[in-house]
C-alpha positions as CSV (number, residue, x, y, z in Angstrom):
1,X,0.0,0.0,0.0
2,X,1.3,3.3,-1.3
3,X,1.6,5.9,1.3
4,X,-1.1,8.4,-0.3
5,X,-3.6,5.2,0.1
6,X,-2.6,4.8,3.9
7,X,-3.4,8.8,4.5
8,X,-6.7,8.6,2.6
9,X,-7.5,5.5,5.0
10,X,-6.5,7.5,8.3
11,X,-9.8,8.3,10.6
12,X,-10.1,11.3,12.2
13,X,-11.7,11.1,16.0
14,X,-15.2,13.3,16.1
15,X,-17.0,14.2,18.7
16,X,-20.8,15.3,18.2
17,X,-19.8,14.9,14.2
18,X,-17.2,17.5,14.7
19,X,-13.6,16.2,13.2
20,X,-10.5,16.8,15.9
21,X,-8.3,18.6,14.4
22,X,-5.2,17.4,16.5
23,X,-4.6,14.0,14.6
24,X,-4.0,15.5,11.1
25,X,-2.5,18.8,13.0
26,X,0.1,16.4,14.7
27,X,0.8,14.2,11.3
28,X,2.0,17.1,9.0
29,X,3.8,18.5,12.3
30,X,5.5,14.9,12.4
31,X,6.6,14.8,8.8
32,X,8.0,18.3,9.1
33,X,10.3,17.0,11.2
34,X,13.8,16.2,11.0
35,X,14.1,13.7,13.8
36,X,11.7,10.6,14.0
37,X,10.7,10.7,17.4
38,X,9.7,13.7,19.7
39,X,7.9,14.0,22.6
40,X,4.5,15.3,23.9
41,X,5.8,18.4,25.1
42,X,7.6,19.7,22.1
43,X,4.7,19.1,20.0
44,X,2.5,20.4,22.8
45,X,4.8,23.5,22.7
46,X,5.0,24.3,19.3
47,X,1.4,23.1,17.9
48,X,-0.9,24.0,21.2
49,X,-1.3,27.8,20.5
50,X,-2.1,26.8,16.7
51,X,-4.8,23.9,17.8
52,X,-6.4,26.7,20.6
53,X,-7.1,28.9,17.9
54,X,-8.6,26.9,15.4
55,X,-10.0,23.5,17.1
56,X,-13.6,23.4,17.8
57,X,-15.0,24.8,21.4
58,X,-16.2,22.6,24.0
C-alpha cells in the first residue's frame, strides 16, 4: 500500500460529528520533522497555540 492510500485511510476522531483537528495537525507537524521521534511536550509546545485557535469549542 502506497503511502497516499494509507493517508486517505486514516480516521479522524469526532465528537458530536465535529472532526478533531489534532490528529492531522500532529501528522503534517511529524513529517515536518527532522528527527523521527519527539515528545508530547515539544509538540505540545509548538502546535498548542495553533490547535487553541482553530479546534472546535467545547
Amino acid at each position: 500500500m502506497d503511502v497516499v492510500s494509507r493517508f486517505e485511510r486514516l480516521r479522524v476522531y469526532a465528537r458530536q460529528s465535529v472532526p478533531s483537528p489534532h490528529q492531522p495537525v500532529a501528522l503534517l507537524w511529524a513529517l515536518g520533522q527532522e528527527e523521527r521521534l519527539h515528545r508530547w511536550t515539544k509538540f505540545r509546545d509548538e502546535v498548542g497555540p495553533l490547535l487553541a485557535e482553530f479546534a472546535w469549542r467545547r
